[in-house]
C-alpha positions as CSV (number, residue, x, y, z in Angstrom):
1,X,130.9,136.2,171.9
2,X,130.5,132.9,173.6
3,X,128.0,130.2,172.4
4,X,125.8,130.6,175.1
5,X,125.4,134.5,173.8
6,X,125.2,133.5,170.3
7,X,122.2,131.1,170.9
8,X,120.5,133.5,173.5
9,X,120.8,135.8,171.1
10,X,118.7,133.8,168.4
11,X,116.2,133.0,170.9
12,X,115.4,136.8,171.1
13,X,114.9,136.8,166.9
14,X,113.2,133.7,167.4
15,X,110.6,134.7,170.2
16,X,110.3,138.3,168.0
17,X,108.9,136.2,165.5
18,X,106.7,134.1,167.5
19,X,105.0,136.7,168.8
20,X,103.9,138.3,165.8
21,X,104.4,135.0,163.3
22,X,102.4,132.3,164.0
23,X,103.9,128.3,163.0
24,X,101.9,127.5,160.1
25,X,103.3,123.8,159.9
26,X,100.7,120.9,161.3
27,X,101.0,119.3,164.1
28,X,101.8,115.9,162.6
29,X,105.1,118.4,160.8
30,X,106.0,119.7,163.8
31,X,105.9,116.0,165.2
32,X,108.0,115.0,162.4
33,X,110.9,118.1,163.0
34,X,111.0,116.7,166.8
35,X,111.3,113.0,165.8
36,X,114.1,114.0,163.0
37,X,115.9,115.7,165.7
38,X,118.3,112.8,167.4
39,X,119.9,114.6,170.5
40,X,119.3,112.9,174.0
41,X,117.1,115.0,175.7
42,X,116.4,115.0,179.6
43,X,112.2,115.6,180.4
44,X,111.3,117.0,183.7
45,X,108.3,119.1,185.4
46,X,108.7,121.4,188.0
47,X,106.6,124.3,189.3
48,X,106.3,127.0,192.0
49,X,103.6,129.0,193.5
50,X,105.7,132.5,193.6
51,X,104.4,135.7,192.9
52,X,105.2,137.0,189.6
53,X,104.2,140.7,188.9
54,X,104.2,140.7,185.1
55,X,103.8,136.9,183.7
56,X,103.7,138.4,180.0
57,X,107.1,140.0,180.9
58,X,108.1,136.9,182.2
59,X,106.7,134.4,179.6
60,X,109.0,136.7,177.0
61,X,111.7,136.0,179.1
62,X,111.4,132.1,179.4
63,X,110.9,132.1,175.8
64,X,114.0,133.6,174.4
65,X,116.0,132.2,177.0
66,X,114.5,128.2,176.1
67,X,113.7,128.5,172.3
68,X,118.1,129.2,172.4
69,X,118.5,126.0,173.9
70,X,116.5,124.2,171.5
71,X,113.9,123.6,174.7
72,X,110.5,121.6,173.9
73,X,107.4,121.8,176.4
74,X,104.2,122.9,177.7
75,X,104.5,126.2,180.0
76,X,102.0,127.9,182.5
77,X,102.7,131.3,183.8
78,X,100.5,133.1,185.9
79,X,100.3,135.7,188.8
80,X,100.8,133.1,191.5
81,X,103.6,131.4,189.8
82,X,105.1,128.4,187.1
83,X,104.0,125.0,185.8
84,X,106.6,123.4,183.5
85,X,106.4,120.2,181.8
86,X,109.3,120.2,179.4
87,X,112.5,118.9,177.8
88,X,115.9,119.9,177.6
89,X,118.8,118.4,175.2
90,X,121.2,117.0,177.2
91,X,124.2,118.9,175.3
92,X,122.7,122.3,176.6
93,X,121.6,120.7,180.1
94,X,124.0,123.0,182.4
95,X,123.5,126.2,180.2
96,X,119.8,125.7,181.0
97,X,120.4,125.1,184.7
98,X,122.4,128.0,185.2
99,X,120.0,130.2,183.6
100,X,117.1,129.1,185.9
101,X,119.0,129.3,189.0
102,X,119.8,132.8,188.0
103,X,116.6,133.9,188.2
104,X,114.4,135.1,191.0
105,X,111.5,133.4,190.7
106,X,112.9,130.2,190.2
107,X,116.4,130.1,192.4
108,X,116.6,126.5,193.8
109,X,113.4,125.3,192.1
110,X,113.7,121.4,192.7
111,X,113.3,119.4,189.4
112,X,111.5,116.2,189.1
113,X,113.0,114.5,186.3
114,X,111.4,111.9,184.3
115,X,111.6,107.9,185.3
116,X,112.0,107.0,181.4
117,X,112.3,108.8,177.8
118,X,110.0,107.2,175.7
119,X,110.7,105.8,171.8
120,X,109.0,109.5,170.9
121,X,110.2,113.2,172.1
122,X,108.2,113.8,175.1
123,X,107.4,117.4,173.5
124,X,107.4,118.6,170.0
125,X,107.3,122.1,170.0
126,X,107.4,125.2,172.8
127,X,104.5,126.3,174.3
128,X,104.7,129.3,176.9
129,X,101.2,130.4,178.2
130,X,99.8,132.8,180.5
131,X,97.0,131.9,182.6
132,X,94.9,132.8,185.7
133,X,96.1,129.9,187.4
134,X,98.7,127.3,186.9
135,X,96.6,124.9,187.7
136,X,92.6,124.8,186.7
137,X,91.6,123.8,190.2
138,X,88.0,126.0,190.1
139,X,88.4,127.4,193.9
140,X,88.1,130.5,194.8
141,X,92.1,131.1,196.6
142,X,90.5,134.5,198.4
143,X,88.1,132.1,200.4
144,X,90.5,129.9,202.3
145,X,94.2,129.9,202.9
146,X,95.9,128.8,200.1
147,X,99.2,128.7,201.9
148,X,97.9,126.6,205.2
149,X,99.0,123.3,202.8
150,X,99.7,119.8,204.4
151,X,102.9,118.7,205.4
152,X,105.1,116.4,202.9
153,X,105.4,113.0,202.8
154,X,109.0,111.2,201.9
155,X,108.7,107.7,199.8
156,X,109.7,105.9,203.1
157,X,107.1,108.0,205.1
158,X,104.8,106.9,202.2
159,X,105.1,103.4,202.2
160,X,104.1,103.6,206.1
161,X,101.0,105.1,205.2
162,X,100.4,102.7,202.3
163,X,101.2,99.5,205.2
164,X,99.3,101.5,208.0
165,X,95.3,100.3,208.3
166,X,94.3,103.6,209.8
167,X,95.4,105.7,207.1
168,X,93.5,106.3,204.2
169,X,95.6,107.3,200.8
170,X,93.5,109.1,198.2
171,X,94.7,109.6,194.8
172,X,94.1,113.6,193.4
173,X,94.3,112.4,189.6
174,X,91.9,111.9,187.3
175,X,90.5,108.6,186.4
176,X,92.3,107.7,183.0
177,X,95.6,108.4,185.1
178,X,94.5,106.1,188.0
179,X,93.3,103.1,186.0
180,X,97.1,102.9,185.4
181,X,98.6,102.8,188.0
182,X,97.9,103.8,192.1
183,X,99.2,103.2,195.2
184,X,98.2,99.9,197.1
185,X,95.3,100.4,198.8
186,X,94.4,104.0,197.1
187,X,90.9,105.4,197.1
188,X,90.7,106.3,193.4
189,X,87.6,108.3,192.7
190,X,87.2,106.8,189.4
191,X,84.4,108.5,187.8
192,X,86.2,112.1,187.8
193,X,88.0,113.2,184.3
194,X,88.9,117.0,186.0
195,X,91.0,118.1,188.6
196,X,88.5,120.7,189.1
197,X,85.6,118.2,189.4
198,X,87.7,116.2,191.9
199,X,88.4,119.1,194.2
200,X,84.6,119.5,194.6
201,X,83.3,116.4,195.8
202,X,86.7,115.2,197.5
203,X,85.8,116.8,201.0
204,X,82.2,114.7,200.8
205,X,84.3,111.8,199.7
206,X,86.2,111.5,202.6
207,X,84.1,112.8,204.9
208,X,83.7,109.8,207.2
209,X,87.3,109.4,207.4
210,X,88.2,113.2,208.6
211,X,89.6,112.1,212.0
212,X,92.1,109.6,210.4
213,X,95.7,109.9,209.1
214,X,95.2,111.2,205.0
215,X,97.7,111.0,202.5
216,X,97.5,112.4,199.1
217,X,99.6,112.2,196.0
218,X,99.4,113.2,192.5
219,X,102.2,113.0,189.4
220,X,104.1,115.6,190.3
221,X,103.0,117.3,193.5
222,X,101.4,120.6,192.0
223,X,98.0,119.8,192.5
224,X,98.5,118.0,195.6
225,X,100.1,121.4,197.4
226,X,96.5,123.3,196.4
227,X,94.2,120.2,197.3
228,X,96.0,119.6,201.0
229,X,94.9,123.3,201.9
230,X,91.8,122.8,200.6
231,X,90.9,119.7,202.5
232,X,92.3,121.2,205.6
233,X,89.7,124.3,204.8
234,X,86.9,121.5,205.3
235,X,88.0,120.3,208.5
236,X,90.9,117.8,207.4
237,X,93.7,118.0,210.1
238,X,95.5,115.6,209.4
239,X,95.9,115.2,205.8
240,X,99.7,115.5,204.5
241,X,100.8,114.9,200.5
242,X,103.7,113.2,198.9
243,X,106.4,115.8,197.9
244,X,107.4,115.6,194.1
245,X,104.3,113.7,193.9
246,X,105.2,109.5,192.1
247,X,107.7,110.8,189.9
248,X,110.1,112.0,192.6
249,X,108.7,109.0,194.9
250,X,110.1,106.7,192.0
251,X,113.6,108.4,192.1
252,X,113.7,107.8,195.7
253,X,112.7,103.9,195.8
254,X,115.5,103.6,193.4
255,X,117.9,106.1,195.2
256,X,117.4,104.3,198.6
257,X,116.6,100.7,197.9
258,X,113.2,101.4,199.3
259,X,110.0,98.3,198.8
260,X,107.8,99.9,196.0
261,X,104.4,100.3,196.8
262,X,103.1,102.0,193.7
263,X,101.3,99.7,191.0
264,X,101.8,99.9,187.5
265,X,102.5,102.9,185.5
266,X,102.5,106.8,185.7
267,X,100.5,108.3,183.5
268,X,102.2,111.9,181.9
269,X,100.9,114.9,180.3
270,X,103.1,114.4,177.0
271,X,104.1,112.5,174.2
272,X,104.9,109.5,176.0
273,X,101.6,109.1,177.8
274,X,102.9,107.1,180.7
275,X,106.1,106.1,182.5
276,X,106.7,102.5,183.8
277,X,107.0,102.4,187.7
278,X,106.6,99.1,188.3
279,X,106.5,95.8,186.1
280,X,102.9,94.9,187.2
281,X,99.9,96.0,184.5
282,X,96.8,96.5,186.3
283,X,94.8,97.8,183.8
284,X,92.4,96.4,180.6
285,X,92.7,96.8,177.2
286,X,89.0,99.1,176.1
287,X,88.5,97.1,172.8
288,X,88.7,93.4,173.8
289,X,88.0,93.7,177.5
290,X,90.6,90.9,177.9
291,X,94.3,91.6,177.3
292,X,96.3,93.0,180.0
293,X,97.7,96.8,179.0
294,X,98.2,99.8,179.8
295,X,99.7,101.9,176.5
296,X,97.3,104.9,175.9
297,X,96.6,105.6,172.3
298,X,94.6,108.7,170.5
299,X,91.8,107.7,168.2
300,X,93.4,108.3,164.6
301,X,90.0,110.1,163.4
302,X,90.6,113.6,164.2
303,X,87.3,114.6,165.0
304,X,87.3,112.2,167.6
305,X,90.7,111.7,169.1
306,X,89.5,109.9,172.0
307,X,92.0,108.6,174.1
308,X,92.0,104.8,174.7
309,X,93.6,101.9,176.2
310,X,94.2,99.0,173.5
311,X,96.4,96.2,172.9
312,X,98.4,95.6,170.1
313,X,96.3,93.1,168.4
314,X,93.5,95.2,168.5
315,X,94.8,98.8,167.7
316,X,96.4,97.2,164.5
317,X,92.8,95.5,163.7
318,X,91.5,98.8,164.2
319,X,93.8,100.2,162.1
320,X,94.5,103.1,165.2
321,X,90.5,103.9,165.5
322,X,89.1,103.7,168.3
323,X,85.8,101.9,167.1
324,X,84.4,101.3,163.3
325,X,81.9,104.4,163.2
326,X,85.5,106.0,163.9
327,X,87.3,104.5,160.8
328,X,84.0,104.5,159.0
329,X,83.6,108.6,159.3
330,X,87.4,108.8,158.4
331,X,86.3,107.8,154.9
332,X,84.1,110.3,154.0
333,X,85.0,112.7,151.9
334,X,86.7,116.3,153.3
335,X,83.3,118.6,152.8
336,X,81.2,115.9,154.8
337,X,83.8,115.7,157.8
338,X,83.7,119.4,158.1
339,X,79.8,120.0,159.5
340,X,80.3,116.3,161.2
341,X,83.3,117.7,163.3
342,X,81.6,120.9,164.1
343,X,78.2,119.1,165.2
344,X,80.4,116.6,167.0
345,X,82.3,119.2,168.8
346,X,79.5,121.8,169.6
347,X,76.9,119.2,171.1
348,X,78.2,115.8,171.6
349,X,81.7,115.6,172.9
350,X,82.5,115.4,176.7
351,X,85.5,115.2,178.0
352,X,84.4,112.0,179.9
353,X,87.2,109.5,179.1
354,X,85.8,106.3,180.9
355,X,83.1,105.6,182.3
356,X,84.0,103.7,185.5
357,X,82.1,102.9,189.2
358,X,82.1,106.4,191.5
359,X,84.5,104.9,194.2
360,X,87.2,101.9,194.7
361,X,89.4,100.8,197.3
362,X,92.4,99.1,195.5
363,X,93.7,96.1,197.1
C-alpha cells in the first residue's frame, strides 16, 4: 500500500469521527496545534459554480480526501457549487492536486494562490460546510440569469480601465476590506459591512453611470461573477470583472512586469488578515487617528472581538483591547461576563465594523 493509500485511508477514520465526534479542544488549542506544526504550507482559494447533486455526499468526500493530507481551511459546498479558502503542506502539494483534478466537479479548477504566508498558519483547523449558497449574496438566482455574467478583465486590461476617465471601477468588498487597499480611482461604497447589503444598493449607486464602461473586482473573483450578472439584470451593459479577482491580478503584475495600479493591501478571510500588494499604506490606525497602518487586529475581550485597525504603539498600550471599557469588562469576574456577553450579543452587537462616509472616489 502506497503512502498516498495509507493517508487517504486515515482521512476516512478521521472524517468517521468527525462526523459523530465533535473537537472539544478551544480555539486558542487548536491555534496552538497549527502554530506547533512547522511544514511550509501553500494557501490558495478557488471556487466554481457547478452543479453538485448531493453536497453532503460531496462534503464527505472532500473531507477524507483533505483531512489525509493534513489540509487546513474554510469550505462551502452547496447545490450550485464550491468556495475554498484553504492550505495545503507543501510536502503533499501534488497528491492534493492530483486528487482535485481527478474529480468531476472540479477538473481544471484554476487556483489563485496566495501573494504571501503570513508569520501565522493562514487556517487552523478544517472546516467543510454545506450551505444554500456559496456565497451569502441575498438574490433570488430564479429571478434573473445568473449565468448572463460580464466578461473578464486581464491585469493589463485592468490597468486601462484604472488610466481610462470614462470608466468607472467599483469595488464589490466590504468596507473594512477597502479601507486597505483599492484600486486607483475606485468607487468604494464605504459604509457597506455585507456583501449582501452591497448587492442591494449597487444598481442605485451607479445608476448615473449605466451608459459608461464598469469594471468590478473583488479578492478573489467569486463574488464578482454573481454581482456582473446582477448589474447587467438592472440595465448595466457594459460592466465586465477582473478574473481571479486582486489576488490573481497580483500574480500577473509580477508575472509580466505589468505598472501596479492597486493601493495597499489585500485584505483575506484568514489568519493572516491581509496580504501586501503594494508598499503604500493608505489607511489609519482606529485608536490614535494618526499613525499610518494597516494590520487588522481582533479585540482580545471575547465578548467583543471587534476587529480593528491599530498601531503597534497603541495595541501594546491597550494591551490588545480594543478600548478600556473592553479591558475593563475583561476583569470581571467569569459569572458577571456570562449575562454581559449574552445582553451584548442578543441586543447590542452589529456587525457594523466602521463607520465611514456612504461613497468615495479614491484618487
Amino acid at each position: 500500500m502506497n503512502t498516498l493509500a495509507i493517508r487517504l485511508f486515515c482521512g476516512i477514520i478521521f472524517a468517521m469521527n468527525t462526523t459523530s465526534v465533535k473537537d472539544l479542544r478551544s480555539r486558542e488549542e487548536k491555534r496552538r496545534a497549527a502554530a506547533a506544526d512547522t511544514r511550509p504550507r501553500t494557501t490558495l482559494s478557488f471556487y466554481r459554480y457547478v452543479k453538485i447533486a448531493d453536497p453532503k455526499e460531496f462534503r464527505e468526500r472532500l473531507l477524507t480526501a483533505w483531512s489525509a493530507l493534513d489540509c487546513l481551511g474554510r469550505i462551502y459546498v452547496a447545490t450550485e457549487g464550491i468556495n475554498a479558502q484553504m492550505n495545503v503542506p507543501k510536502m503533499y502539494w501534488d497528491q492534493f492536486d492530483t486528487w482535485v483534478q481527478q474529480q468531476p466537479e472540479l477538473n481544471a479548477i484554476p487556483y489563485k494562490i496566495a501573494v504571501e504566508e503570513g508569520e501565522v498558519p493562514s487556517f487552523f483547523k478544517l472546516t467543510i460546510k454545506v450551505r444554500p449558497k456559496i456565497v451569502a449574496d441575498g438574490l433570488d438566482d430564479g429571478a434573473f440569469d445568473v449565468t448572463n455574467t460580464g466578461e473578464y478583465l486581464t491585469a493589463a486590461q485592468m490597468n486601462e480601465y484604472v488610466t481610462d476617465p470614462e470608466a468607472i471601477i467599483f469595488d464589490m468588498r466590504n468596507n473594512y476590506e477597502s479601507e486597505v487597499g483599492h484600486f486607483e480611482g475606485a468607487v468604494t461604497p464605504d459604509d457597506f459591512v455585507t456583501f449582501r447589503d452591497e448587492l442591494k444598493r449597487t444598481p442605485e449607486l451607479l445608476k448615473e453611470h449605466k451608459d459608461k464602461k464598469v469594471a468590478i473586482y473583488c479578492t478573489g473573483g467569486i463574488r464578482c461573477e454573481k454581482a456582473s450578472a446582477w448589474l447587467k439584470h438592472n440595465g448595466f451593459e457594459n460592466v465586465r470583472h477582473l478574473k481571479g479577482g486582486i489576488i490573481d491580478y497580483a500574480r500577473q503584475v509580477e508575472e509580466q512586469g505589468l505598472p501596479n495600479k492597486f493601493r495597499g493591501k489585500n485584505f483575506v478571510f484568514d489568519e493572516r488578515l491581509g496580504e501586501r500588494i503594494s508598499d503604500e499604506v493608505i489607511a489609519t490606525c482606529h485608536i490614535c487617528k494618526k499613525k499610518k497602518c494597516d494590520t487588522h487586529h481582533h479585540c482580545v475581550n471575547q465578548i467583543c472581538h471587534a476587529m480593528f485597525i491599530g498601531c503597534e504603539d497603541c495595541v501594546q498600550k491597550r494591551d490588545g483591547y480594543c478600548s478600556w471599557s473592553c479591558a475593563q469588562i475583561d476583569k470581571l469576574p467569569r459569572s458577571f461576563k456570562k449575562p454581559i456577553a449574552r445582553w451584548y450579543n442578543q441586543l447590542i452587537r452589529k456587525r457594523q465594523t466602521f463607520t465611514k462616509t456612504p461613497l468615495h472616489i479614491h484618487n
